[in-house]
C-alpha positions in Angstrom: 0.0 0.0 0.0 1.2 3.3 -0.9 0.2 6.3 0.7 -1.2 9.7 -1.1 -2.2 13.2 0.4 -5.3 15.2 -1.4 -5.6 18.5 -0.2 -9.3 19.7 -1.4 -8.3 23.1 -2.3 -11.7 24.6 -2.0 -14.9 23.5 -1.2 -18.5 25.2 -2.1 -19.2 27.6 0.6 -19.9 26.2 4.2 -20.2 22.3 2.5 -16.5 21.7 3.7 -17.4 19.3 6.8 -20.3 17.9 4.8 -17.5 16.6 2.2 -15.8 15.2 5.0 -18.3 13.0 6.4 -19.2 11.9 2.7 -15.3 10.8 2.4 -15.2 9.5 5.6 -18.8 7.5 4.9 -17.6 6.3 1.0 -14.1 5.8 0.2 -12.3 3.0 2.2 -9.2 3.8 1.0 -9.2 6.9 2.9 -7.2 6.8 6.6 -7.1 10.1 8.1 -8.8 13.4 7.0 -8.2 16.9 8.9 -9.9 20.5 8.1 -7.6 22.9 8.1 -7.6 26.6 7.5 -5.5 28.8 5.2 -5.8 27.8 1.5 -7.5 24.3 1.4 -10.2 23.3 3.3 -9.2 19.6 4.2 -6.6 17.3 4.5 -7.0 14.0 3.3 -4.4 11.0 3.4 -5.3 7.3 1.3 -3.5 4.1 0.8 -3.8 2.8 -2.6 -2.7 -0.5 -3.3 -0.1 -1.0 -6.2 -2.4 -1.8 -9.1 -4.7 1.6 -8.5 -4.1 4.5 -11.2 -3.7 7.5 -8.6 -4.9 10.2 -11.2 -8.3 7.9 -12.1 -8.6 7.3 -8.1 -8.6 11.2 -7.8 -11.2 11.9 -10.7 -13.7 9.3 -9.7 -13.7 9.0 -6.0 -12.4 12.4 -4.8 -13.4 15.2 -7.3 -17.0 14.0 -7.8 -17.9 14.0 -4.2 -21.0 17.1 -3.9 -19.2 20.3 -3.0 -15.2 19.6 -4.0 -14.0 22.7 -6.4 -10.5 21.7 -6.9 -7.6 19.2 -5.3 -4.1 18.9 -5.0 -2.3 15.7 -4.8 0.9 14.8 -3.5 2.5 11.4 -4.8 4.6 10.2 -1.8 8.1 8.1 -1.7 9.6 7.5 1.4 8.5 7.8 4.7 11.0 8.9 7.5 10.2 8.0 11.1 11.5 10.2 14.4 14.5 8.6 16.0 16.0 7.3 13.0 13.6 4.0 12.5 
């Protein structure tokens, strides 16, 4: 499993925690999501397995949720641990 952050740039006005809960309720690739404030709205972190096409995964599960204007993805490739491990 590899993970992948999507930060939803922008929801529709005052739909940002109702995205959430849709995430949260519908994609079980999905392992942690945060709201945050500044430029996005949330923070959202999935494992995809090896065989999943990240930019498909993105357009189908992600964008088409009600209320998602625009994303941001970050591929990731190594993780680092505190302490060295």
């Amino acid at each position: 499993m590899r993970p992948i952050f999507v930060m939803i740039r922008k929801c529709e006005m005052g739909q940002s925690y109702k995205v959430a809960q849709v995430a949260a309720d519908t994609i079980e690739e999905l392992s942690e999501l945060y709201s945050t404030s500044g430029q996005y709205d949330l923070l959202a972190k999935f494992y995809l397995s090896p065989e999943h096409d990240t930019g498909l995964f993105i357009t189908d599960r992600v964008q088409t949720i009600p209320g998602v204007k625009d994303t941001y993805t970050l591929i990731t490739f190594n993780a680092f641990v505190a302490g060295g491990r």
